[in-house]
Backbone bond lengths (Angstrom), bond angles and torsions (degrees), N, CA, C in turn:
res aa  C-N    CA-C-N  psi(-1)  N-CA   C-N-CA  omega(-1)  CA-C   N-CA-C  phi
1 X - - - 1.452 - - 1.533 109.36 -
2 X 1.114 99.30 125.93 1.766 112.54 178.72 1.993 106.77 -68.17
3 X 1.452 102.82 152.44 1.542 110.65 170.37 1.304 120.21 -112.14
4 X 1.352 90.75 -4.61 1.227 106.20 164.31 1.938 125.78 -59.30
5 X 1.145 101.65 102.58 1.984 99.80 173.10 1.277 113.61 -51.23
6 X 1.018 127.23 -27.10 1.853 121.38 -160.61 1.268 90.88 -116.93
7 X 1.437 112.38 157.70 1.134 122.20 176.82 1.782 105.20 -116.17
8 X 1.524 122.29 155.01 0.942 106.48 -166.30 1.541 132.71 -46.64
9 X 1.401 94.70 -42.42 2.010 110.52 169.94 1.512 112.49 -29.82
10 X 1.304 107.50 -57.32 1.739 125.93 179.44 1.406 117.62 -67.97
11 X 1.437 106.47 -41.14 1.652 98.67 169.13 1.845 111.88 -57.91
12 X 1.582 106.52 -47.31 1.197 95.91 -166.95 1.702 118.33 -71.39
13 X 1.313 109.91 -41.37 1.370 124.67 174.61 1.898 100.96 -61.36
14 X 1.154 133.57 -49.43 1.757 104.78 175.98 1.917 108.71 -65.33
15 X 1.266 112.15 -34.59 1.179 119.00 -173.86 2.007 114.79 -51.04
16 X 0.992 114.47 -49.12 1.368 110.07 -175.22 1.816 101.79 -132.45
17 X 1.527 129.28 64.38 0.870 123.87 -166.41 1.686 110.59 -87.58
18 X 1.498 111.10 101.37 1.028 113.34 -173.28 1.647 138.40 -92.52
19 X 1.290 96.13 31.85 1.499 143.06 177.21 1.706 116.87 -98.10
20 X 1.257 122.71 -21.46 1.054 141.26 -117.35 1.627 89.36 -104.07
21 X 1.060 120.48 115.89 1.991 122.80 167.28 1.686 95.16 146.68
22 X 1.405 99.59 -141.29 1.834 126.68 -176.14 1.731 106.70 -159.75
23 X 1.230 103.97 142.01 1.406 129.65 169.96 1.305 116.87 -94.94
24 X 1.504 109.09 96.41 1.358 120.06 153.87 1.092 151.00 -42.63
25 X 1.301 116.40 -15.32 1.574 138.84 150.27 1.542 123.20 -94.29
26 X 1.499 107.53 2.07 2.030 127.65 -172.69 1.451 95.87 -86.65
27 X 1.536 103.19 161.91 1.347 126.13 136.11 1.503 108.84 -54.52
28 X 1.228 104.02 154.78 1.914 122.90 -179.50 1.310 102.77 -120.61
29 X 1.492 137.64 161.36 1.210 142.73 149.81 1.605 80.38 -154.39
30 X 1.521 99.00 148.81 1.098 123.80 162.19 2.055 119.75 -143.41
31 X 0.830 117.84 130.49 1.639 125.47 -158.46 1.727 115.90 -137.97
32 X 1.023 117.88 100.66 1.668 111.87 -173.94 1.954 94.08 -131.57
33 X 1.295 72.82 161.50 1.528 99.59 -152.34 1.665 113.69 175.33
34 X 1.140 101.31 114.40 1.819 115.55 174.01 1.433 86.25 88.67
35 X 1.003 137.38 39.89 1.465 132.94 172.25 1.610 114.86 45.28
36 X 1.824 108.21 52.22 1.591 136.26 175.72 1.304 96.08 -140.59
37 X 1.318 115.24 146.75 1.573 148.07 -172.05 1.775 96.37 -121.15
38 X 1.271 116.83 115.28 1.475 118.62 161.38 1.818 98.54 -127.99
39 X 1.761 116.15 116.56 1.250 116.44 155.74 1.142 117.50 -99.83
40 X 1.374 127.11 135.91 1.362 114.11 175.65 1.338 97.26 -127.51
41 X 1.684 112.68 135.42 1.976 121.87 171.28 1.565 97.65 -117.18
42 X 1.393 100.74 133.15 0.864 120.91 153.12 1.673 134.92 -120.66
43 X 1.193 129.21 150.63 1.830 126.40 158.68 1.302 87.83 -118.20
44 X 1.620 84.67 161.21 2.025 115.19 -165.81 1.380 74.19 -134.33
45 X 1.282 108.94 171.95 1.106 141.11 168.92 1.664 106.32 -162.00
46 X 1.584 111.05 134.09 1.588 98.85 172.11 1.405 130.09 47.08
47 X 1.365 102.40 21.18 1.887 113.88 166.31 2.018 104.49 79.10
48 X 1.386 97.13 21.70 1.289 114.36 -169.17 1.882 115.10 -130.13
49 X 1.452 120.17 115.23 1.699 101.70 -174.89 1.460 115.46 -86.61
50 X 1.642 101.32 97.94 1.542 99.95 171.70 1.717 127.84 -56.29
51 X 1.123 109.17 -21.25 1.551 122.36 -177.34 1.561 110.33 -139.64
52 X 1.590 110.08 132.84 2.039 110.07 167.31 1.571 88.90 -124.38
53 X 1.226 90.11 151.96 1.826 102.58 153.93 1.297 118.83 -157.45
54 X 1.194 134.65 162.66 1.402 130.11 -177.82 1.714 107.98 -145.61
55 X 1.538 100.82 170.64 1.471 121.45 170.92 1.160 98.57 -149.05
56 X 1.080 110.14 133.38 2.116 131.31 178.19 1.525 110.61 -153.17
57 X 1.696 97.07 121.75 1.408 132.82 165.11 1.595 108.05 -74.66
58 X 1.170 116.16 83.84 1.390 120.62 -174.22 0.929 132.14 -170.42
59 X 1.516 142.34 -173.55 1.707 145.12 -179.42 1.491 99.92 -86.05
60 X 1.422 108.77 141.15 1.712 120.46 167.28 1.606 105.80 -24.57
61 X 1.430 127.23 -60.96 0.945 99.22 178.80 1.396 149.26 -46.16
62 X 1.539 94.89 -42.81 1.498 120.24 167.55 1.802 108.70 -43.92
63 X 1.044 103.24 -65.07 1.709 97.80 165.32 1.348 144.45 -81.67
64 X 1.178 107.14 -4.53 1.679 110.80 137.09 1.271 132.69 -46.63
65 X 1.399 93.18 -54.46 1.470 107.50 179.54 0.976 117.88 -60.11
66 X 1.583 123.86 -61.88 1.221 131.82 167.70 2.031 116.50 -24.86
67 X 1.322 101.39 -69.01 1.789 107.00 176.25 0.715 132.63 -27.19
68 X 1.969 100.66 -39.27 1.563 118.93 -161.15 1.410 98.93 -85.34
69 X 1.526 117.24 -46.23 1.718 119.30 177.62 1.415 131.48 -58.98
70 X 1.916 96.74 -11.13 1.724 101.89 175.22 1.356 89.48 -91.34
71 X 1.276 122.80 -48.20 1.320 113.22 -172.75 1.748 123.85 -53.15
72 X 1.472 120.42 -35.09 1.134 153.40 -141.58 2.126 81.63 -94.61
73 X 1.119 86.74 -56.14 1.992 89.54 -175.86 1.428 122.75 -79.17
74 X 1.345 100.11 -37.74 1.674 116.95 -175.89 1.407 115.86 -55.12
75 X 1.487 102.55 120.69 1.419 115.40 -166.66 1.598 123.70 100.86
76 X 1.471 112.27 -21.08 1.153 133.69 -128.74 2.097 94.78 -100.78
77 X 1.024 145.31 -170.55 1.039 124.22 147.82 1.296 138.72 -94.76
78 X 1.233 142.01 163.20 1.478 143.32 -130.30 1.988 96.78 -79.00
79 X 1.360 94.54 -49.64 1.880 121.29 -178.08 1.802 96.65 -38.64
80 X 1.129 81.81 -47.71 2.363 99.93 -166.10 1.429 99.40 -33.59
81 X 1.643 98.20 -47.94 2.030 98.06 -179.64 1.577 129.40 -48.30
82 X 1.571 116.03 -17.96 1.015 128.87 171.28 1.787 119.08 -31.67
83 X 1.658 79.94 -56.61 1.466 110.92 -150.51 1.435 103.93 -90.91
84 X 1.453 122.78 128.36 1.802 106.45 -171.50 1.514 101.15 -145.27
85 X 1.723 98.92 120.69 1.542 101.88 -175.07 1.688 121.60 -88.77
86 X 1.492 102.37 81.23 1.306 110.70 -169.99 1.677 105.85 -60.24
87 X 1.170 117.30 -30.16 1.778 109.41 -151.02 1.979 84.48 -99.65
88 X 1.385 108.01 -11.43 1.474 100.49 173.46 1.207 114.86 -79.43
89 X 0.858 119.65 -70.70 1.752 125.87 134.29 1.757 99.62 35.67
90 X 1.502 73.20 -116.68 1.347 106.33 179.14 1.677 121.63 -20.62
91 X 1.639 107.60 -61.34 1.347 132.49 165.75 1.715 112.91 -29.15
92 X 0.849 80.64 -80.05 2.394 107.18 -178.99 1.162 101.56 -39.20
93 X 1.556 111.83 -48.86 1.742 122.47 -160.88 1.620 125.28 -99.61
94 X 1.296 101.43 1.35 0.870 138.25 167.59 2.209 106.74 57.92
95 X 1.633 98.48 38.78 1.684 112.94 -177.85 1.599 94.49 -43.04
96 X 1.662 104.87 140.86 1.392 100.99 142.62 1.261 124.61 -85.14
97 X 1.511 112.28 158.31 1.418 110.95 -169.05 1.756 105.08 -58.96
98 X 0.923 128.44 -58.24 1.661 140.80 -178.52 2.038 99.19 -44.43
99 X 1.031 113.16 24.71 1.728 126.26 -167.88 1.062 82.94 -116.38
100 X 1.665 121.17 -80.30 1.650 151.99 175.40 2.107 90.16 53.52
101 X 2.108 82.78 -72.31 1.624 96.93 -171.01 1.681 131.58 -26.85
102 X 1.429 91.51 -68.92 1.766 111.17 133.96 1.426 124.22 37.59
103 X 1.990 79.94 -108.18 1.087 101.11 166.72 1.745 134.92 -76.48
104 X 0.865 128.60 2.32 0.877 158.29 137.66 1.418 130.97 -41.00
105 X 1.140 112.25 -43.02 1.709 121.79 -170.60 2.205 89.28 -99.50
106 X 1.275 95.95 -45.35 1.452 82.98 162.30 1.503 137.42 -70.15
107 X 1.577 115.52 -7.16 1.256 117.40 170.27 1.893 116.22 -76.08
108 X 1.516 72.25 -37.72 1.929 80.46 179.89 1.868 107.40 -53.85
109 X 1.569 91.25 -60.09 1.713 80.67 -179.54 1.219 106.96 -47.51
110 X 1.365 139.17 -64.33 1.493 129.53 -168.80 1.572 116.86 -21.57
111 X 1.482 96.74 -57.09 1.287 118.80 -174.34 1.605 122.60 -55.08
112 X 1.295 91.33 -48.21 1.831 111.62 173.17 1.177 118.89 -51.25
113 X 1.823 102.73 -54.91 1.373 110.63 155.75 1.471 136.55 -21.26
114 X 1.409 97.01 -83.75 1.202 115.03 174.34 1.460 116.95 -41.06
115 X 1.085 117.15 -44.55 1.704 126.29 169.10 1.302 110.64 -39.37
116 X 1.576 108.53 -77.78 1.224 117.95 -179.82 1.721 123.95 -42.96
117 X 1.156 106.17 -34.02 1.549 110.08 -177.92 1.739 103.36 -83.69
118 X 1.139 101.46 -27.44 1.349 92.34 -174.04 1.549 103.84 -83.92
119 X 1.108 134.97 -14.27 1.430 132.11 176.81 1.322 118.72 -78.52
């Protein structure tokens, strides 16, 4: 058993998160909760997100996760935000369950997101 907290996925994804800022020409959502900050900007184009980026007040995991979900959507279509693979998530990145919250506060932004762009 490793003592390690992160699992490799998470080391690499906080390590060079190339997702990482805000779009000045995007939609904004911003969502805190459990004393974590997740913003996520996006632009759509054509019912489609040409650009994600984020900023998160949080534990490595929290921004792993985050990378993986701009990465995971980006390009992708606008609707896709609906849908949020928490237990995939989790799985890949190897979250502890006692995280759960976490992920969670990042689904909402997804979600918020998606709202907002779609309105």
């Amino acid at each position: 058993m490793s003592l390690d907290p992160y699992s490799p996925a998470v080391r690499n994804l906080f390590a060079a998160p190339s997702h990482a800022g805000t779009l000045a020409d995007g939609t904004t959502v911003l969502v805190e909760d459990q004393g974590m900050r997740v913003e996520l900007s996006a632009r759509a184009e054509q019912g489609r997100l040409a650009a994600m980026r984020f900023r998160v007040w949080g534990c490595p995991h929290l921004i792993a996760a985050t990378e993986w979900v701009c990465d995971h959507y980006e390009a992708g279509p606008v609707a896709a935000l609906e849908v949020f693979p928490a237990a995939r998530i989790m799985e890949y990145l190897a979250v502890p369950t006692e995280k759960t919250g976490r992920i969670l506060v990042l689904e909402d932004a997804v979600q918020a997101l998606g709202r907002s762009l779609a309105s």
